[in-house]
C-alpha positions in Angstrom: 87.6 50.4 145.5 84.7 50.8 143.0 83.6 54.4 145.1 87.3 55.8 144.5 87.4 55.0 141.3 84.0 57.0 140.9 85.3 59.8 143.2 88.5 60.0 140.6 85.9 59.6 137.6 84.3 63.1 139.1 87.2 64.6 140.1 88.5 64.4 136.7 85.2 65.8 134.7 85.4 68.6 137.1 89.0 69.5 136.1 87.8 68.8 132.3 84.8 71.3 133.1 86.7 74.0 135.0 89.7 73.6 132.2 86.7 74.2 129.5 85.5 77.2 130.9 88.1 78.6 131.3 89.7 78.2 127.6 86.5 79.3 126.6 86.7 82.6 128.6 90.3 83.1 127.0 89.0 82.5 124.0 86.1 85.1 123.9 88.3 88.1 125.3 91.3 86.8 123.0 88.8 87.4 120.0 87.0 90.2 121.4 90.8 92.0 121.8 91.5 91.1 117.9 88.3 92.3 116.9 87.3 89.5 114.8 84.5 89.4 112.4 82.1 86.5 111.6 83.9 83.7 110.2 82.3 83.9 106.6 84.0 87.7 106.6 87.6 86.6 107.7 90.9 86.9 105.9 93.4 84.3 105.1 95.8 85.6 107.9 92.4 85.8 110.5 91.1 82.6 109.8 94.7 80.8 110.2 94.7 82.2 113.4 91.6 81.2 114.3 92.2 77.5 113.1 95.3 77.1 115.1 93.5 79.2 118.4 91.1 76.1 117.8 93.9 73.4 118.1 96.2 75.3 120.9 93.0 75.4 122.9 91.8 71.9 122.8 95.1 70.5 124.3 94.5 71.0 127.8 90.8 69.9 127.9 91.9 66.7 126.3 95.2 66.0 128.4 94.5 66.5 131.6 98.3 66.5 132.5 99.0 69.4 130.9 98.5 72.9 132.4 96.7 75.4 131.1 99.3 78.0 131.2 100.7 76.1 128.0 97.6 76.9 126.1 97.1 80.5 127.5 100.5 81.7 126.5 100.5 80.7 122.9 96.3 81.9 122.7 97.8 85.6 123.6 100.7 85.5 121.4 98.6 84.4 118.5 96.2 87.2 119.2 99.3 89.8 119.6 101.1 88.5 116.0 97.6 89.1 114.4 97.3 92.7 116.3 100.6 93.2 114.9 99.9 92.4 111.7 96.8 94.2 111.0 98.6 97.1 112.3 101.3 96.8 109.8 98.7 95.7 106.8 96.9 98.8 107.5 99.9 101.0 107.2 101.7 99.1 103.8 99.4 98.5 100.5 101.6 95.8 98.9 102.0 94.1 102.4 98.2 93.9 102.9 97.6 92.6 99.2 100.7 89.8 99.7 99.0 88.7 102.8 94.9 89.5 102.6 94.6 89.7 98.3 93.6 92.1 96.7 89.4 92.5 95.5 89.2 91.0 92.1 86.6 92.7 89.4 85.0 89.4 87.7 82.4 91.7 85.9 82.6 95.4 84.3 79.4 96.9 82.6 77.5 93.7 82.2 81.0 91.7 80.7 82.8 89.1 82.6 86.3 88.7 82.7 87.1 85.1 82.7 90.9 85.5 82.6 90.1 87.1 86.3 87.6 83.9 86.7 90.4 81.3 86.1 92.8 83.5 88.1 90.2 82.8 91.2 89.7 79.4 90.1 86.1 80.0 89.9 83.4 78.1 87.5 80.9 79.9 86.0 78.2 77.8 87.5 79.9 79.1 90.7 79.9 82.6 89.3 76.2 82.3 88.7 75.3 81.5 92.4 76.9 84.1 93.6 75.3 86.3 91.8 71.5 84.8 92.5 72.5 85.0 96.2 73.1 88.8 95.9 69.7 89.2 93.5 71.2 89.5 90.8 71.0 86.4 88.5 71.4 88.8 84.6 75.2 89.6 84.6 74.4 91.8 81.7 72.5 94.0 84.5 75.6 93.8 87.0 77.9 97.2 86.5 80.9 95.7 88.6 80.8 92.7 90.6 84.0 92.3 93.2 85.3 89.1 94.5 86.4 90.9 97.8 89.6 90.2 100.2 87.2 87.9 102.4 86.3 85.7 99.5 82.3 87.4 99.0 81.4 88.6 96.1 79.5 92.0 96.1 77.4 93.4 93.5 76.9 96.8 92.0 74.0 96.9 89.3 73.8 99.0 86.4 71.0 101.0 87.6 72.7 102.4 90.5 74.6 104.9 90.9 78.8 103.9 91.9 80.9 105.5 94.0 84.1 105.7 93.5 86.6 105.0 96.5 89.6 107.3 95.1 91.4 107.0 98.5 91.0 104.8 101.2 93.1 104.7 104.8 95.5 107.3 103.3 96.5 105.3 100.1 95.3 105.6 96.8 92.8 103.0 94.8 94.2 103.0 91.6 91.3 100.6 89.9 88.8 103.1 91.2 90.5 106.0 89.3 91.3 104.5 86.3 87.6 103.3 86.3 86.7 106.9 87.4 88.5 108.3 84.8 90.8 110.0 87.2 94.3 110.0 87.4 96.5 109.8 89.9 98.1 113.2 89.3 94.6 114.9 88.8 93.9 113.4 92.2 97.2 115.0 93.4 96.5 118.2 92.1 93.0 118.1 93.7 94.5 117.9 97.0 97.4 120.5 96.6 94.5 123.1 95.8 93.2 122.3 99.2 96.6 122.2 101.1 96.7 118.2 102.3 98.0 115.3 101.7 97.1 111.8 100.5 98.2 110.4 104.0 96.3 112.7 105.7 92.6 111.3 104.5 90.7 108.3 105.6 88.3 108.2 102.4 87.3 110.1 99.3 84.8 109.1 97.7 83.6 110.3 93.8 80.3 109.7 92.6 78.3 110.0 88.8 77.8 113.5 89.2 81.5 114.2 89.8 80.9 115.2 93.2 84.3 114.4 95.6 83.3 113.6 99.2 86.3 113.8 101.9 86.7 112.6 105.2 90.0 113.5 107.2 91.7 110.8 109.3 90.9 111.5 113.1 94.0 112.5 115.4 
């Protein structure tokens, strides 16, 4: 009696073992076909879906009952919605800022805006440490500083020279001309000289010395 209960003892950690490996493996090419980041660069949407791949996939491995085809399943159409909707983000402006945010300027020329602070619910102490992470501990040096969509903040001193994103994926970044000094219709008008179209460009780019940099989106 006591050897069958240790031959069902092993047979059991084998089936946990194979059952682990084999979420695991679904796992890595479930992620690897969504393209994730690292986890401290993920969106809201992304990391939602990565916190309930987490969960779906620990069923199986802890209920031995259950097969794994109810865990591969719902992995695969987690990883499809989130295809889906970073398809659909990329093509829609106001549906990628309702779901990912939008980057939040906390500092402009050495100022910092603390109506934008309080909007992030973020302490200045917590301001500060963001800031000596990136090397830059004097906000009065910082040009613009930009809590982005995946929650870091990145710096941009004030002795280096900006460039301005005027268009990005095909759609216009309207901080980036107002802070340019551009317009939208001088942007326009830029284009119409040159015979495209807003939709046709993956990024223009404007720097200090008023020199526009464009790169067409690829067929």
């Amino acid at each position: 009696m006591h050897i069958f209960f240790d031959t069902v003892k092993s047979t059991n950690m084998i089936a946990v073992l194979l059952r682990c490996i084999i979420i695991y493996a679904l796992l890595v090419a479930a992620l690897r076909l969504t393209g994730k980041r690292q986890m401290g660069e993920l969106e809201i949407s992304e990391l939602i879906t990565t916190l309930i791949l987490s969960e779906v996939a620990v069923v199986p491995i802890s209920d031995p009952d259950m097969p794994v085809l109810y865990s591969i399943l719902p992995i695969f159409a987690l990883c499809a919605f989130e295809v889906i909707v970073t398809y659909f983000t990329s093509k829609s402006p106001n549906l990628s800022t309702v779901i990912a945010g939008r980057h939040n300027a906390v500092i402009q020329n050495g100022q910092i805006d603390q109506g934008e602070l309080k909007k992030l619910r973020l302490s200045a102490a917590e301001l500060m440490a963001q800031l000596r992470i990136n090397g830059t501990p004097d906000p009065s040096k910082v040009k613009y500083a930009f809590f982005e969509e995946d929650g870091q903040l990145s710096v941009i001193e004030d002795n280096t020279d900006y460039i301005y994103s005027l268009i990005c994926d095909g759609k216009l970044n309207y901080f980036n001309m107002k802070e340019s000094g551009w317009s939208e219709a001088r942007v326009l008008k830029f284009l119409k000289k040159r015979n495209t179209d807003v939709c046709e460009i993956f990024l223009m780019t404007l720097d200090s010395n008023e020199k526009i940099s464009i790169i067409y989106k690829e067929e």
